[in-house]
C-alpha positions as CSV (number, residue, x, y, z in Angstrom):
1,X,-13.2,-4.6,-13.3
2,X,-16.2,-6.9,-13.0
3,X,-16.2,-6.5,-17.2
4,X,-13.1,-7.9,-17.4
5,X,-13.4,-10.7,-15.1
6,X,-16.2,-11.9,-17.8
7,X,-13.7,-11.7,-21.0
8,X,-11.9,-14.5,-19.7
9,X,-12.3,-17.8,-21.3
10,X,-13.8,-20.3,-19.1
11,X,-10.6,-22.8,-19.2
12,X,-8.8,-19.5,-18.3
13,X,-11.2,-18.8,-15.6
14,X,-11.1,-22.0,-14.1
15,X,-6.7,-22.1,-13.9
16,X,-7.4,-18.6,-12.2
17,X,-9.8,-19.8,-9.6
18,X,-7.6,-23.0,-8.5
19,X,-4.5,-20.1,-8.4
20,X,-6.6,-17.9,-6.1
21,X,-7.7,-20.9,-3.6
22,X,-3.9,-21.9,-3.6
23,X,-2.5,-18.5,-2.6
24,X,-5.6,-18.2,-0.2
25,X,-4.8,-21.7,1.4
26,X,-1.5,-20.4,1.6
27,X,-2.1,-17.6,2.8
28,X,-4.3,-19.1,5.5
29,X,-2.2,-22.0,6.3
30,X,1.4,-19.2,6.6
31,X,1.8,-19.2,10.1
32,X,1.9,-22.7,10.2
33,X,4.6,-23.1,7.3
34,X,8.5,-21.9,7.6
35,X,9.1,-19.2,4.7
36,X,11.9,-17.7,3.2
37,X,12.6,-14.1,1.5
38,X,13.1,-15.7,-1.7
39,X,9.5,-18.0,-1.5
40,X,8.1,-14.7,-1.0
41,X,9.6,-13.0,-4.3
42,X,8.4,-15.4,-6.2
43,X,4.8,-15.6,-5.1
44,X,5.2,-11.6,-5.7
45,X,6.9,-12.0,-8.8
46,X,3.6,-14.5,-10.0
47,X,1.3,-12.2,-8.5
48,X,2.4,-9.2,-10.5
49,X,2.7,-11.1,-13.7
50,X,-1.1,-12.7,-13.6
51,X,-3.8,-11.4,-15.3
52,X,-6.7,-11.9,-13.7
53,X,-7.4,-8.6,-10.8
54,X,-8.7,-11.0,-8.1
55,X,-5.6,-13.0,-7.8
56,X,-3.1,-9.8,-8.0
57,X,-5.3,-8.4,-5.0
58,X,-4.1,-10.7,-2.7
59,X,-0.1,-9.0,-3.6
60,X,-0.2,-7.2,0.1
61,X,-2.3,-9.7,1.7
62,X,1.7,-11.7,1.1
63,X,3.4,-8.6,2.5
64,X,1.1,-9.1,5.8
65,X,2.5,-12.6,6.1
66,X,6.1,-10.7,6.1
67,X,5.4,-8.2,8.5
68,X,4.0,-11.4,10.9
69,X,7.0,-13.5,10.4
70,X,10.0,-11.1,10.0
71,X,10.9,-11.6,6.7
72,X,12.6,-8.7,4.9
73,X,12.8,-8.3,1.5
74,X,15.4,-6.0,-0.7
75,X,15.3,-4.6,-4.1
76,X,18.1,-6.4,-5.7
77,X,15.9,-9.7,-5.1
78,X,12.5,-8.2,-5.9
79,X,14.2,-6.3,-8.9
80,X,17.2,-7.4,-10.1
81,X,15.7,-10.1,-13.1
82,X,14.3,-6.4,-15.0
83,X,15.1,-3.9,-16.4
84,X,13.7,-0.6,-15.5
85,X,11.6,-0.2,-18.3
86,X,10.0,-4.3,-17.9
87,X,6.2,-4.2,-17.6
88,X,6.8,-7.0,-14.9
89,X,9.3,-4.5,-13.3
90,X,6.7,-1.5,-13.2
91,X,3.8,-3.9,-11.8
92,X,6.0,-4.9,-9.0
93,X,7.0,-1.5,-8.3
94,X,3.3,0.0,-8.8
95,X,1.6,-2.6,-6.3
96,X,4.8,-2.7,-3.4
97,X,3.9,1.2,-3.3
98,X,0.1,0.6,-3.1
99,X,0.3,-2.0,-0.6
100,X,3.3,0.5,1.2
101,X,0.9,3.0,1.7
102,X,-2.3,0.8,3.2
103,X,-0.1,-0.5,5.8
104,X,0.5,2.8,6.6
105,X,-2.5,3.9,6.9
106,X,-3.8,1.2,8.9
107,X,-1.4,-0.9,10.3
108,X,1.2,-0.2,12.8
109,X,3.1,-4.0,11.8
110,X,5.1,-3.1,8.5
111,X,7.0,-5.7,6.4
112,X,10.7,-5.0,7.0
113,X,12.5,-2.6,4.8
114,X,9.0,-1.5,3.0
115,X,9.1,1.6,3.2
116,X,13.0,1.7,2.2
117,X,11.8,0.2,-1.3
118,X,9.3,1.7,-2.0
119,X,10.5,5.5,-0.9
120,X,12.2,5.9,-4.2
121,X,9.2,5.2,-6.0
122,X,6.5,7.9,-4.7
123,X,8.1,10.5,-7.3
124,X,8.4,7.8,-10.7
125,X,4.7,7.1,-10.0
126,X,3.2,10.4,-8.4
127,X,-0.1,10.3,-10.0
128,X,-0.8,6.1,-9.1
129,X,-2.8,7.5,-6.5
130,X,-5.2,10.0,-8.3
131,X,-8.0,7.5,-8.5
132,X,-9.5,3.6,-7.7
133,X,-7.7,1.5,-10.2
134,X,-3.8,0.6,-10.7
135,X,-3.1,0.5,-14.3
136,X,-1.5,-2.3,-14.7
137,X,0.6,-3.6,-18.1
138,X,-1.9,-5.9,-21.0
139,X,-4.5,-2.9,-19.5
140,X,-5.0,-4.8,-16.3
141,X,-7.3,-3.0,-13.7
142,X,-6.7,-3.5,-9.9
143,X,-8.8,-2.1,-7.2
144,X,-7.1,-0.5,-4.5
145,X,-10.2,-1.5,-2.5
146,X,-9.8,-5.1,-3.3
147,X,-6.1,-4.8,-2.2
148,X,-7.2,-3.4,1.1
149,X,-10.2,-6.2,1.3
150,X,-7.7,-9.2,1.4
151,X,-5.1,-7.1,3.0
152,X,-7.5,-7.2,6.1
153,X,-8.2,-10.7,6.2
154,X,-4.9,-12.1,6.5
155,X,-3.6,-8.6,8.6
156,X,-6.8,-9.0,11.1
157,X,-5.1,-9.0,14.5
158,X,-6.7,-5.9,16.5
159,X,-3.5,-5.2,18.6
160,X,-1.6,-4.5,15.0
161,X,-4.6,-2.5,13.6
162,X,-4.2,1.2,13.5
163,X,-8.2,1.9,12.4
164,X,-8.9,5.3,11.3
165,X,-12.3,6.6,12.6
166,X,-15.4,5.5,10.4
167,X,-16.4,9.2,11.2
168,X,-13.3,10.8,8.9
169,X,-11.8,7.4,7.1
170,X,-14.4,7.2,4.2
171,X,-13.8,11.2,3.8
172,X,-10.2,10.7,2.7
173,X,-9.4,9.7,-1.1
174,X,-6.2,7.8,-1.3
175,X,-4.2,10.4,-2.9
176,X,-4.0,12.2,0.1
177,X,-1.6,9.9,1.8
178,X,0.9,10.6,-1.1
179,X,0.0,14.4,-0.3
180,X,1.1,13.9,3.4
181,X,4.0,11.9,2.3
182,X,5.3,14.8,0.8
183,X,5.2,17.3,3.8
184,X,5.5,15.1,6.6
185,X,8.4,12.3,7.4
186,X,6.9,9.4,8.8
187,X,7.2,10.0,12.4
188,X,5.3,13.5,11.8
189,X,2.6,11.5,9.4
190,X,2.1,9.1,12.4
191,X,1.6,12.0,15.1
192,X,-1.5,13.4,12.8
193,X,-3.0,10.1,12.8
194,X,-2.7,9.5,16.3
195,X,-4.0,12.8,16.5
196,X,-6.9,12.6,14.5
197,X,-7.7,8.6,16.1
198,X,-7.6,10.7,19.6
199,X,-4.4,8.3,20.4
200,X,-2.7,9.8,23.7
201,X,0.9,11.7,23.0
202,X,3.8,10.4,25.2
203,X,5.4,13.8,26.8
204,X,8.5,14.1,24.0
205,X,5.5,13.5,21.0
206,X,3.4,15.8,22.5
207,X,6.1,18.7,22.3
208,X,7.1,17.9,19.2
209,X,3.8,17.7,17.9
210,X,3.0,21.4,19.4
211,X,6.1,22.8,18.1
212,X,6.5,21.3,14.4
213,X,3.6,19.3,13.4
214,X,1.0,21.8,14.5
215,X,2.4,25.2,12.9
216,X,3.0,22.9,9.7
217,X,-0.6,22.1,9.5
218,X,-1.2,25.5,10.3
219,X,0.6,26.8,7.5
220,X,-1.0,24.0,5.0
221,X,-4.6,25.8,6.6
222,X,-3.3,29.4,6.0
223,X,-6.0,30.7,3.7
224,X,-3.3,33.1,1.4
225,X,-1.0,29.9,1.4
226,X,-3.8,27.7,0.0
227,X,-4.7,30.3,-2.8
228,X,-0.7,30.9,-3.3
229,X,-0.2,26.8,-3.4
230,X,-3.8,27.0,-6.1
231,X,-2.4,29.5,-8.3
232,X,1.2,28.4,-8.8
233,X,0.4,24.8,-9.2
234,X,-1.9,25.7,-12.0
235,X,0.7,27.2,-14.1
C-alpha cells in the first residue's frame, strides 16, 4: 500500500491530504453537527470512489458516527444510482461488508439496518476475507487494518467496546468471522464471544448456550467431522 501512496503525483497528493483532514475534522466535529441518512451516502458514496487507501479507510470510521446518532441507512439509497455490475457499486458493497464485520467483532453499537445490507453480500464476495487487502476497482489496495485503525478512533467509547482478549484476538485471521457467519446466527456468534471474553451468561443464554451452541462447536471439533469437512471441500 505504502508503494502506492508514493505513485501519486504531488498536486494529487496534496488534494488527498486536505480530503483526509476534512473527513477527519468531520468526523471529529460529528457529534456536534445534525446529520442526515442522505449526508451520509454521499460521504460513503466519495469514499468508495477515491483513490487514494488512507482516505477510503476512514469508510467505517462514518458508519461509527451512524451507530452514535441513529441514523439508518437502506440499500435503495446506498445502491440505487448503479448498476450491479458498477465498480462504484462493488466498492460500496465490498467496504459496507468489511466494516459489517469489525463492528461485529468489536463493537456491541451497530449502525442501524447493517447487518440487513450487508447479509446478502457474504455469499457474492465469500473469499473478500481470505487475506489483508480489499481489492478495490483501478487496483486500489485497502487495509483491513487501517479500516479498523480509524474505526477505533472515532468508535472509542469503552462502554460500546466489545474487546476480544489480546491473549486469543491476534490468533484469529479475519476470515474466520465469515467462517462463523456461516454456522452460527448472530445471537449464537455473540454467545461464543461472550464466551471466549469470559462475559457472564444471563440464565436463558446460558441454556441455550449448553444446549445448541456448545454440541455445535462440538461437532465443528469432532476429529472424523474435521477430516470429512477436509476431504469433501477439496474436491
Amino acid at each position: 500500500m505504502h508503494d502506492q501512496m508514493k505513485q501519486i503525483p504531488s498536486e494529487k497528493r496534496k488534494s488527498t491530504d486536505v480530503a483526509v483532514n476534512a473527513i477527519d475534522s468531520l468526523l471529529k466535529d460529528a457529534d456536534q453537527k445534525k446529520m442526515t441518512a442522505d449526508q451520509v451516502v454521499i460521504i460513503l458514496d466519495a469514499l468508495a470512489g477515491a483513490d487514494d487507501p488512507s482516505l477510503i479507510a476512514r469508510f467505517p470510521a462514518v458508519l461509527a458516527i451512524c451507530a452514535r446518532k441513529g441514523i439508518e441507512l437502506t440499500s435503495q439509497a446506498l445502491f440505487s444510482r448503479y448498476w450491479q455490475s458498477s465498480p462504484k457499486r462493488q466498492n460500496l458493497e465490498k467496504l459496507l461488508l468489511v466494516s459489517a464485520s469489525l463492528f461485529r467483532q468489536h463493537y456491541s453499537k451497530t449502525p442501524k439496518n447493517l447487518e440487513k445490507i450487508t447479509e446478502s453480500l457474504k455469499t457474492k464476495y465469500r473469499d473478500l476475507f481470505s487475506g489483508e487487502i480489499i481489492q478495490l476497482s483501478d487496483g486500489i489496495e485497502v487495509s483491513i487494518k487501517d479500516m479498523h485503525k480509524t474505526l477505533r478512533m472515532f468508535a472509542s467509547d469503552p462502554k460500546d467496546a466489545k474487546t476480544v482478549s489480546s491473549q486469543i484476538g491476534p490468533a484469529w485471521s479475519t476470515q474466520l468471522y465469515i467462517f462463523l457467519d456461516r454456522l452460527f446466527s448472530p445471537k449464537q456468534k455473540d454467545l461464543v464471544f461472550k464466551k471466549l471474553n469470559g462475559e457472564s451468561f444471563t440464565k436463558t443464554e446460558r441454556e441455550y448456550y449448553s444446549r445448541v451452541v456448545r454440541k455445535k462447536l462440538e461437532a465443528i471439533a469432532d476429529k472424523e467431522v474435521r477430516e470429512i469437512a477436509e476431504a469433501l471441500a477439496g474436491k
